[in-house]
TORPA-4810 file (N, C-alpha, C, O; in nm, 3 decimals):
<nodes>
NODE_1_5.945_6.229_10.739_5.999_6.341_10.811_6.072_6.432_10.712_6.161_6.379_10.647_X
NODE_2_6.053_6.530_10.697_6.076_6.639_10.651_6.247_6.678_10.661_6.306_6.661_10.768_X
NODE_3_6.322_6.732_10.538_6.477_6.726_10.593_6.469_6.912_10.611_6.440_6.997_10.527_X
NODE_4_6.501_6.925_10.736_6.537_7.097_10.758_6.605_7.142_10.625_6.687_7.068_10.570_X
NODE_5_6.575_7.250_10.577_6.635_7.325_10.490_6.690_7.464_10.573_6.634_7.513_10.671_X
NODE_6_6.833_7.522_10.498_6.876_7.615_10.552_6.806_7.802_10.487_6.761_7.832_10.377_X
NODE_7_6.818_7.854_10.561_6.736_7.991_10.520_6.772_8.052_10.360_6.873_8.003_10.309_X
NODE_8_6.726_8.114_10.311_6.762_8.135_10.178_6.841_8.219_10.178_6.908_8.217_10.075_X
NODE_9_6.880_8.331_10.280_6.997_8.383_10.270_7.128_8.377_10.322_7.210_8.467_10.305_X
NODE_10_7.152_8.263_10.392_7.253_8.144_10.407_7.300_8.079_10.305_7.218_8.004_10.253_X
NODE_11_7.402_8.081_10.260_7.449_8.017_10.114_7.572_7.897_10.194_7.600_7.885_10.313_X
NODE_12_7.620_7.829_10.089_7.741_7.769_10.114_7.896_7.840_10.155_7.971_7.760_10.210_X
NODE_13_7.941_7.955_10.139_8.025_8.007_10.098_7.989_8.089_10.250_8.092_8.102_10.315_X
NODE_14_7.889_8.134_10.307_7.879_8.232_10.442_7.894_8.098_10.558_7.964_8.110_10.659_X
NODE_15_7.816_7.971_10.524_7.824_7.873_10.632_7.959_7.847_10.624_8.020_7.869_10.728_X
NODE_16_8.017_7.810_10.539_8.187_7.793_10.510_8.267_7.888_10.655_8.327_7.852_10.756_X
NODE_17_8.227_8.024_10.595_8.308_8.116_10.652_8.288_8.084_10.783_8.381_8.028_10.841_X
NODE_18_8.123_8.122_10.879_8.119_8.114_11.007_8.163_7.974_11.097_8.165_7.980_11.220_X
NODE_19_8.195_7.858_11.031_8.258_7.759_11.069_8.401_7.749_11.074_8.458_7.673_11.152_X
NODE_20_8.470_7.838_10.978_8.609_7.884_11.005_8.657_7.936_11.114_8.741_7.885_11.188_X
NODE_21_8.585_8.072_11.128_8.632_8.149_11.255_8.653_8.095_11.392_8.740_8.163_11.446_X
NODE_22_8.590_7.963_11.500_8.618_7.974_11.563_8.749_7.842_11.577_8.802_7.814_11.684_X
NODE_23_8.779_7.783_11.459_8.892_7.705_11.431_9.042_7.831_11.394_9.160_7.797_11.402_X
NODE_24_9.006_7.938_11.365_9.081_8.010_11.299_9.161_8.088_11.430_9.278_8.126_11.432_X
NODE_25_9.053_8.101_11.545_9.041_8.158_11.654_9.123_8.083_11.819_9.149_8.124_11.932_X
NODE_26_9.140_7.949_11.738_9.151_7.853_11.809_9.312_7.864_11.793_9.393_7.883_11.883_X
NODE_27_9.336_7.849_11.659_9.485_7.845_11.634_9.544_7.953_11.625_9.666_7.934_11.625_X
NODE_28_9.518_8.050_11.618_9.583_8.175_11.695_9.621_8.242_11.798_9.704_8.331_11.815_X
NODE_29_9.539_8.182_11.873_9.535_8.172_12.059_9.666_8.044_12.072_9.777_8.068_12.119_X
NODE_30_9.624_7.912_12.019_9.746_7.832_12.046_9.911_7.859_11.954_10.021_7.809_11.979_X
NODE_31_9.876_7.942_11.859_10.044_8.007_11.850_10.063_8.101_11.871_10.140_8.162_11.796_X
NODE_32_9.994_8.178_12.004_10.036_8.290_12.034_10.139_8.215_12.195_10.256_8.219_12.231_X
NODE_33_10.001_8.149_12.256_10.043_8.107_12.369_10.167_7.979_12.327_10.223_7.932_12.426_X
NODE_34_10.197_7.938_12.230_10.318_7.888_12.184_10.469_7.957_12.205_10.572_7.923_12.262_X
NODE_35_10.419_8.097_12.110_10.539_8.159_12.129_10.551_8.243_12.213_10.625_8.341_12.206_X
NODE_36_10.466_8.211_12.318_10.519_8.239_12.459_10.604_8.178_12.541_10.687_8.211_12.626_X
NODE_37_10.553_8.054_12.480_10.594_7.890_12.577_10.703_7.899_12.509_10.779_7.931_12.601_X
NODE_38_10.765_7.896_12.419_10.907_7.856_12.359_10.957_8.002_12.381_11.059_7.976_12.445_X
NODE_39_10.954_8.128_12.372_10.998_8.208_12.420_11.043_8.177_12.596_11.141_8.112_12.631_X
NODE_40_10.984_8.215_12.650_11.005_8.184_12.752_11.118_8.026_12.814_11.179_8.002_12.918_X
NODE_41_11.100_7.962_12.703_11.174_7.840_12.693_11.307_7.844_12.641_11.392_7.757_12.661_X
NODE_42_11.323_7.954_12.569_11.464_7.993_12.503_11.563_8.017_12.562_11.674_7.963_12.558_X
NODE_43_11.488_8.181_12.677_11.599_8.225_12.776_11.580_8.142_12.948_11.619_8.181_13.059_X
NODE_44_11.504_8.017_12.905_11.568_7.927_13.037_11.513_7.940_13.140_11.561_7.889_13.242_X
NODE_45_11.361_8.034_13.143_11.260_8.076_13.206_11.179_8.017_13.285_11.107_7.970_13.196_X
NODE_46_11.113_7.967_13.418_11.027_7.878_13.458_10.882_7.923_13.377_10.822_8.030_13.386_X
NODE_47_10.851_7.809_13.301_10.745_7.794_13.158_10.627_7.868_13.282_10.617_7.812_13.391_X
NODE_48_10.553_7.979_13.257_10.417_8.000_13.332_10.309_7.872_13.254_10.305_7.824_13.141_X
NODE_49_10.240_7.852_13.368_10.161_7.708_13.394_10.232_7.559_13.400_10.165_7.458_13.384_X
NODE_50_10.352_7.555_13.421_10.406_7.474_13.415_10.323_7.374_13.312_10.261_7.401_13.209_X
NODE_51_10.346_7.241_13.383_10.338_7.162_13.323_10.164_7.185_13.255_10.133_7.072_13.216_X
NODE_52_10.109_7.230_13.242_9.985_7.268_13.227_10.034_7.340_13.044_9.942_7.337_12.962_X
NODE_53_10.172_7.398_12.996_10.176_7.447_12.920_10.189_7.283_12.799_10.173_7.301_12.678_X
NODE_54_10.211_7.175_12.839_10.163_7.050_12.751_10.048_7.020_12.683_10.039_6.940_12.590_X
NODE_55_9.934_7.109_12.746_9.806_7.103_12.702_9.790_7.165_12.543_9.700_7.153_12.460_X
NODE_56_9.887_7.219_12.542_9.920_7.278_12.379_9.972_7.180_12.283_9.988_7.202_12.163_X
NODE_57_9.998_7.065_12.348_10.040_6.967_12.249_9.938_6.864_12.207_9.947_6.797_12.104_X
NODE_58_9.827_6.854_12.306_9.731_6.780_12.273_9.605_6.871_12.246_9.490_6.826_12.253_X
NODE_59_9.632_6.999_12.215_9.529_7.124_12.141_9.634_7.129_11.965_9.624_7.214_11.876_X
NODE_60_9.682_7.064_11.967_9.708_7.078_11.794_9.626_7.028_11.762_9.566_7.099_11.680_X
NODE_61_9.564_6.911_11.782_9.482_6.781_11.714_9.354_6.841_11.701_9.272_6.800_11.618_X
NODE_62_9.328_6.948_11.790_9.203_7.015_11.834_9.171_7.146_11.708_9.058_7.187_11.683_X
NODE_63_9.288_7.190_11.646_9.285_7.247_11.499_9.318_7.158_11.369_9.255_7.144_11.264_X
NODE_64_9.463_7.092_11.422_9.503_7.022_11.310_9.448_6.953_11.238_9.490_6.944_11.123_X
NODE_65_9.329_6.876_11.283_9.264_6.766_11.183_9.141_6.866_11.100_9.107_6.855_10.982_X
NODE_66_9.097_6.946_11.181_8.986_7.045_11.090_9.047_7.104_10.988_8.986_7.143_10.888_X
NODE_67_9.203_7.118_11.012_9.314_7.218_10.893_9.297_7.126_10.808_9.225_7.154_10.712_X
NODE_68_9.346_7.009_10.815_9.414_6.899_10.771_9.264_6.878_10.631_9.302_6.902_10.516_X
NODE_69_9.115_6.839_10.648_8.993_6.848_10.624_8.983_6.986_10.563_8.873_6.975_10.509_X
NODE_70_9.008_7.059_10.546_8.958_7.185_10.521_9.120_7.182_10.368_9.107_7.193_10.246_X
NODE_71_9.222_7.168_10.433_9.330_7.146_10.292_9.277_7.047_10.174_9.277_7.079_10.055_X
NODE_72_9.233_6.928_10.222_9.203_6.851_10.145_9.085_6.856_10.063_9.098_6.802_9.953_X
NODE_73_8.951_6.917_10.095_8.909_7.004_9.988_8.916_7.089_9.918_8.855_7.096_9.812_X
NODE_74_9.006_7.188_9.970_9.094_7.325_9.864_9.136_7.250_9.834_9.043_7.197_9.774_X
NODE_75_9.226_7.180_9.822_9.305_7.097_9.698_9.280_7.001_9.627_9.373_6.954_9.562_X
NODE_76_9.113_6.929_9.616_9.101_6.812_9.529_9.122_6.892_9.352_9.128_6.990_9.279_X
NODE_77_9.125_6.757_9.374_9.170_6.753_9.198_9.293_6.820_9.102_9.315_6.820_8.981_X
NODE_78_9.387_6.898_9.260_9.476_7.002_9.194_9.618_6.875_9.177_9.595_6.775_9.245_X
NODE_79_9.735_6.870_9.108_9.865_6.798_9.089_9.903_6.826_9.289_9.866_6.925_9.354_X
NODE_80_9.963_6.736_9.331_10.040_6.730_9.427_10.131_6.866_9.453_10.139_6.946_9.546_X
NODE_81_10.198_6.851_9.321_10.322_6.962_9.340_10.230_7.080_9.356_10.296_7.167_9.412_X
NODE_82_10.152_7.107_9.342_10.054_7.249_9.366_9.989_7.251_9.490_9.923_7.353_9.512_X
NODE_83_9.992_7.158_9.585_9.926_7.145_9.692_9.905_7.279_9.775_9.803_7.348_9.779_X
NODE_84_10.077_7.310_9.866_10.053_7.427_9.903_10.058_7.563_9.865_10.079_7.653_9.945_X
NODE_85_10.035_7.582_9.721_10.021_7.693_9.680_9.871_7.676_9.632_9.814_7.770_9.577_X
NODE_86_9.827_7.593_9.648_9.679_7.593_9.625_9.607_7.616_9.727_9.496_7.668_9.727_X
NODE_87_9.696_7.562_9.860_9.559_7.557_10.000_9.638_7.703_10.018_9.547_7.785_10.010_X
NODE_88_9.750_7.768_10.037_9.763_7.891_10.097_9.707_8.020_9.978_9.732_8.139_9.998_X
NODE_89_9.647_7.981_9.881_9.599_8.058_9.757_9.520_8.220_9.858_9.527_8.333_9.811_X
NODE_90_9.468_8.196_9.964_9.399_8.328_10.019_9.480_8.392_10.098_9.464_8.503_10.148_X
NODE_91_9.569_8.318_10.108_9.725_8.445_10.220_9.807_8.511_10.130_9.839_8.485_10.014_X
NODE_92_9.847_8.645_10.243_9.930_8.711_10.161_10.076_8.656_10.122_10.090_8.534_10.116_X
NODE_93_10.149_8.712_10.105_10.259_8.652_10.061_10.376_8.595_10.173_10.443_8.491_10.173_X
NODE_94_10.369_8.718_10.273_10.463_8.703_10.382_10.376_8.620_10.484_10.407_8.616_10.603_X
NODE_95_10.263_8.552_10.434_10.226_8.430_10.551_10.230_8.317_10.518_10.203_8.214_10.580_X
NODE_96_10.272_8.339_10.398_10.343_8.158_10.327_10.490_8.143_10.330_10.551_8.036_10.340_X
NODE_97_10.546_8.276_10.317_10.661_8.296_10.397_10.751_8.253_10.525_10.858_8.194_10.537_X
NODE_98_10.656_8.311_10.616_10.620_8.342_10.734_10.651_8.180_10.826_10.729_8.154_10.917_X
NODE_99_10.545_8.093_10.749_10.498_7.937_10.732_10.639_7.874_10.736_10.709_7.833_10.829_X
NODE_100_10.658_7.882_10.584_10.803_7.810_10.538_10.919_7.884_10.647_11.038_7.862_10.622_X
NODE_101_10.904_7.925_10.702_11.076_8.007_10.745_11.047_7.936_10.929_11.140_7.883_10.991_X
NODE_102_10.923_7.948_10.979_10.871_7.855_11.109_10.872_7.729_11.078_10.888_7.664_11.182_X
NODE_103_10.860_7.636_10.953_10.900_7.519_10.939_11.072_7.461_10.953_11.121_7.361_11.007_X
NODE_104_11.130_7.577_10.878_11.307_7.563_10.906_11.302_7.566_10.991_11.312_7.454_11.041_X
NODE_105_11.279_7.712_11.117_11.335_7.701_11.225_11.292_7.603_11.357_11.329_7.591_11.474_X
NODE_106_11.244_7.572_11.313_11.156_7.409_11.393_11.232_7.303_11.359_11.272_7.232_11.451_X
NODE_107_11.261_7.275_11.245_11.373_7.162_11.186_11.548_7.252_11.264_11.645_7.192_11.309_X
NODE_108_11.537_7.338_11.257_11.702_7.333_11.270_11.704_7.353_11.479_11.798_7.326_11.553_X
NODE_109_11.573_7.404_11.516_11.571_7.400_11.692_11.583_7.243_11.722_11.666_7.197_11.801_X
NODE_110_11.489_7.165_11.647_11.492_7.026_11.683_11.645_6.971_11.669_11.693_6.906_11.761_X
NODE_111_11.696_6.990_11.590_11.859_6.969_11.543_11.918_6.943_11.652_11.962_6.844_11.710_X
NODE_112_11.901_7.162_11.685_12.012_7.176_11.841_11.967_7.114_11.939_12.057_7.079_12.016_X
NODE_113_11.837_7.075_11.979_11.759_7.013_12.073_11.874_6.875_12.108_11.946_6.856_12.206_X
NODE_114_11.851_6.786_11.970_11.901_6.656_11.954_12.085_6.673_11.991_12.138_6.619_12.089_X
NODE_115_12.155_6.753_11.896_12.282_6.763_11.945_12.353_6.805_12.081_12.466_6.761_12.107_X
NODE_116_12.292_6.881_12.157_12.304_6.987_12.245_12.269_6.885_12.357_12.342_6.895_12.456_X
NODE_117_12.172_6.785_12.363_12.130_6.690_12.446_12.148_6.525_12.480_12.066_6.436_12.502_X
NODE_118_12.286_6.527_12.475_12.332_6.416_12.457_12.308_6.296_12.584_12.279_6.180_12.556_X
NODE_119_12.323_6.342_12.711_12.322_6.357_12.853_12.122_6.336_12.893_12.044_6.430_12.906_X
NODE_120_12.077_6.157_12.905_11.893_6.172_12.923_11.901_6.221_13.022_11.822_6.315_13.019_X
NODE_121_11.976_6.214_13.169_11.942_6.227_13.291_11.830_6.328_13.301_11.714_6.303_13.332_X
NODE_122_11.884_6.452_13.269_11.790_6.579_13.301_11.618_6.556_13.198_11.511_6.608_13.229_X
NODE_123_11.636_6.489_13.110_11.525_6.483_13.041_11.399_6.394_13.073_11.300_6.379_13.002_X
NODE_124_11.421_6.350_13.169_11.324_6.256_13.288_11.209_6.356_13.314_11.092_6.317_13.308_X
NODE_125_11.241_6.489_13.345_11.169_6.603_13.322_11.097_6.674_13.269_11.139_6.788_13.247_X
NODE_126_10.980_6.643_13.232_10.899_6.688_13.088_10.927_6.827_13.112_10.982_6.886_13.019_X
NODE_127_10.898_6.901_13.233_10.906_7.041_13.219_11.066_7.113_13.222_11.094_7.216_13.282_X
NODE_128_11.122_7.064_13.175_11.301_7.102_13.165_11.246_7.188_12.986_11.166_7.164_12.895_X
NODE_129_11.355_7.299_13.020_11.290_7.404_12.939_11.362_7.359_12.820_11.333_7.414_12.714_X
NODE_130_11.476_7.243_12.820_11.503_7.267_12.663_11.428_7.152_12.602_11.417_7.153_12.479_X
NODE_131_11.374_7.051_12.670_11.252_6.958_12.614_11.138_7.058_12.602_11.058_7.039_12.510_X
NODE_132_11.121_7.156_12.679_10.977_7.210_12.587_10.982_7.290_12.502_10.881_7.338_12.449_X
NODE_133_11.156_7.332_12.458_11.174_7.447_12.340_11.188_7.352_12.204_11.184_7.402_12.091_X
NODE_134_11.208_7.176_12.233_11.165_7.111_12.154_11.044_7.103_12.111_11.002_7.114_11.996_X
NODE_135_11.006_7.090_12.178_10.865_7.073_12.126_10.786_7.199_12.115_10.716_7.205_12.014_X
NODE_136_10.781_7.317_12.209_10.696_7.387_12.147_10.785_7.441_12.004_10.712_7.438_11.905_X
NODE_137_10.859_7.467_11.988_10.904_7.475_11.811_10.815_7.403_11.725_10.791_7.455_11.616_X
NODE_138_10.757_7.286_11.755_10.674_7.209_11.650_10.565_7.302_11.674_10.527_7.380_11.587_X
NODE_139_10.498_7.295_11.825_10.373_7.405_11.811_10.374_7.491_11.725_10.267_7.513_11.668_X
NODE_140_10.505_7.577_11.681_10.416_7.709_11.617_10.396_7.659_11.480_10.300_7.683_11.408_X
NODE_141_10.524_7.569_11.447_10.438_7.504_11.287_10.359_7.489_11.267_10.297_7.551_11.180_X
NODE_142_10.311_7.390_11.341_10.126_7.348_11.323_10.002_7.439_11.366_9.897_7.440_11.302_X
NODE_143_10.027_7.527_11.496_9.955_7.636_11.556_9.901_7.721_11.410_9.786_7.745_11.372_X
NODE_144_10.051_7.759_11.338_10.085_7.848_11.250_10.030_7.811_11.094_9.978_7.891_11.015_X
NODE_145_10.056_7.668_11.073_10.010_7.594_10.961_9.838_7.599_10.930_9.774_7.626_10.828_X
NODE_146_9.796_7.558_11.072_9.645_7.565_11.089_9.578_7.676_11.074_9.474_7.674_11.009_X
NODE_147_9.623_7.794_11.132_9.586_7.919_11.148_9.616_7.972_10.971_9.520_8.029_10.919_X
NODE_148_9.728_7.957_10.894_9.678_8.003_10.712_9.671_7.926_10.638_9.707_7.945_10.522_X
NODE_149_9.629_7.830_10.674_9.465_7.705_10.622_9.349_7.817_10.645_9.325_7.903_10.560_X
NODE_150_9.283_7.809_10.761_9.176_7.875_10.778_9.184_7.978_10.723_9.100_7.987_10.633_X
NODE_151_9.257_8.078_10.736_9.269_8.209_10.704_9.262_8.237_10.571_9.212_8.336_10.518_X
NODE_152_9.337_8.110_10.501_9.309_8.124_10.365_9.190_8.095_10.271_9.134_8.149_10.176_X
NODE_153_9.180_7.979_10.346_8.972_7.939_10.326_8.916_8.077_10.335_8.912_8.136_10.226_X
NODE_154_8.872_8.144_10.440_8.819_8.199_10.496_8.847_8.331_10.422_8.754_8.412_10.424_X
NODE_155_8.962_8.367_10.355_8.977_8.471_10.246_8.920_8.477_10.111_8.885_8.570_10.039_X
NODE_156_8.921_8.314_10.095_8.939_8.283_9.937_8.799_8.160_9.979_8.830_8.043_9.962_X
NODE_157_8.711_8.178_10.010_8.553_8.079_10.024_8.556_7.987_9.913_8.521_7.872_9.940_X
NODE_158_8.590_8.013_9.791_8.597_7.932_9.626_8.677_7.796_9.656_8.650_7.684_9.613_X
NODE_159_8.782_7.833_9.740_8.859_7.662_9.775_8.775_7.614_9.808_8.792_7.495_9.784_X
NODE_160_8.639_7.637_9.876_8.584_7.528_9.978_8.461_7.485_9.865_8.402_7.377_9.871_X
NODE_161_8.442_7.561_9.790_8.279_7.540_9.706_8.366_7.391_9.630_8.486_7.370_9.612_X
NODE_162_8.219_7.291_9.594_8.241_7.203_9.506_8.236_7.265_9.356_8.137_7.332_9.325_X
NODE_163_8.334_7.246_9.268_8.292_7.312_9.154_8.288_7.244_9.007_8.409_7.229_8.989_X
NODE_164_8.239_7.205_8.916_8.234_7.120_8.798_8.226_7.223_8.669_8.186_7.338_8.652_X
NODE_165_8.288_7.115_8.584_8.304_7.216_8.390_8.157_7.148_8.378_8.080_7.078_8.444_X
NODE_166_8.165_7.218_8.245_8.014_7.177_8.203_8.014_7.034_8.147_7.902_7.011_8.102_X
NODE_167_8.064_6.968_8.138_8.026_6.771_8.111_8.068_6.707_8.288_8.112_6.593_8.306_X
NODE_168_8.045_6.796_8.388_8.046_6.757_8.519_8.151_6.711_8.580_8.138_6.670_8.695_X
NODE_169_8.269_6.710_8.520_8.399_6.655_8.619_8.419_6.775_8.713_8.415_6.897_8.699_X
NODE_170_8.446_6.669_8.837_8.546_6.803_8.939_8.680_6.873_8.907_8.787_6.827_8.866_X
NODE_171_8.641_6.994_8.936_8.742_7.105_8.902_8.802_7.191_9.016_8.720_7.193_9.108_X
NODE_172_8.901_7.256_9.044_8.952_7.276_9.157_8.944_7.415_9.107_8.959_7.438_8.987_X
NODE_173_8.912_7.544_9.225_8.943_7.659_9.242_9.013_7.745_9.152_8.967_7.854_9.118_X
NODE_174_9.125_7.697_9.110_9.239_7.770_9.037_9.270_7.723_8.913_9.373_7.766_8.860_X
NODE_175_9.190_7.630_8.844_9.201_7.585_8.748_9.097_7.641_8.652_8.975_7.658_8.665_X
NODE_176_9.206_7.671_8.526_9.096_7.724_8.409_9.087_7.630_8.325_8.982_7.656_8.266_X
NODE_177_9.131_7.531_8.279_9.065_7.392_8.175_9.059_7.267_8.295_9.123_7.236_8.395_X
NODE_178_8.973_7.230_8.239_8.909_7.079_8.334_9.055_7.030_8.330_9.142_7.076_8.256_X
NODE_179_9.072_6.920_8.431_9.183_6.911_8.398_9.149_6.691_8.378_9.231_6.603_8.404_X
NODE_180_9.072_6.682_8.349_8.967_6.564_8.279_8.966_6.577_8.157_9.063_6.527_8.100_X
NODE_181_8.862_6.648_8.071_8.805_6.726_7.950_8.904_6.776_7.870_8.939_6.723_7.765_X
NODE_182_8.947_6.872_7.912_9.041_6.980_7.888_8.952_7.120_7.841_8.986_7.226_7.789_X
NODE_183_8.858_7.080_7.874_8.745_7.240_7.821_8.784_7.355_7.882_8.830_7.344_7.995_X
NODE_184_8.776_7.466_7.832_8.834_7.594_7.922_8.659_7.622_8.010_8.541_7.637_7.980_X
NODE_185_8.723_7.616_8.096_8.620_7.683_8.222_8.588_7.813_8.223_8.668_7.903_8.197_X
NODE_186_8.419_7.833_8.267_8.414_7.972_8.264_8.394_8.040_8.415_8.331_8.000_8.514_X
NODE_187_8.474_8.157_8.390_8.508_8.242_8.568_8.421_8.213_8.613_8.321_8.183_8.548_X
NODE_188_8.427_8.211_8.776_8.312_8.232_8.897_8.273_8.329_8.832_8.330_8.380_8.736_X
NODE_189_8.121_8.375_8.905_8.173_8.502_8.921_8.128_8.536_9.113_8.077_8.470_9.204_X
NODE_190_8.166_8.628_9.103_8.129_8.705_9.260_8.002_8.728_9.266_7.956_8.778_9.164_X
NODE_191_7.908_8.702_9.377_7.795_8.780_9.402_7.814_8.862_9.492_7.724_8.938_9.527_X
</nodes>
């Protein structure tokens, strides 16, 4: 049996892309409708869809692990400490920003969440608005995290290509000497 081959003007780098978008599409819709849900959760609001707005917590998993897969090839072979400046390499500046400053304020909401809530009685309640301003705070991290993963793939296609120096070790995106070898690498180039 014959193995399907893909069309010749289909490359790696366009299939890349059109497999992004509707993950990219996915997590933008869930941190929009996030920071609705925690908006609305702030000023003490009855959450629209009620309890139906939980379904956002079990739609992270529904981006997060494709993010999660998609980081871990932008980043083989790069040092640890370079991780996320390697997977956010295709965002602009104020969306790594953006990232880090929704990670604080998620750590310091969870804080007030924990201090502020000393008293379980009321929390028997999944839909009690300051248990869901707990938690959707995590939503937009991850909503947000997932969404410039993709975005950055999807800017920068070279994270996703496999790429090798010339005596064949793997080489990562942003690296100009093997970091095996030590040979200086020569540029992509663009087609």
């Amino acid at each position: 049996m014959a193995r399907p081959t893909w069309p010749q003007d289909i490359d790696q780098e366009h299939m890349m892309a059109v497999l992004l978008l509707p993950f990219m599409a996915l997590a933008a819709a869930g941190l929009l409708l996030s920071i609705g849900v925690h908006a609305a959760s702030l000023f003490g609001l009855h959450v629209p869809g009620g309890a139906l707005a939980w379904s956002l917590h079990i739609g992270i998993f529904v981006v997060w692990i494709p993010a999660v897969l998609v980081a871990k090839r932008a980043n083989r072979g790069r040092p640890e400490r370079d991780y996320w400046r390697t997977v956010l390499s295709g965002c602009p500046a104020w969306m790594r920003y953006a990232g880090y400053a929704l990670a604080a304020y998620a750590l310091a909401n969870f804080l007030w969440f924990i201090a502020t809530n000393q008293s379980q009685d009321h929390l028997k309640n999944g839909n009690d608005a300051s248990v869901i301003r707990a938690f959707s705070g995590h939503w937009l991290v991850f909503y947000g995290a997932a969404f410039a993963i993709f975005y950055s793939a999807y800017r920068n296609p070279r994270l996703l290509l496999r790429q090798r120096c010339r005596d064949g070790h793997d080489v990562s995106a942003s690296d100009v000497f093997c970091p095996t070898c030590g040979k200086k690498l020569s540029p992509m180039r663009a087609d």
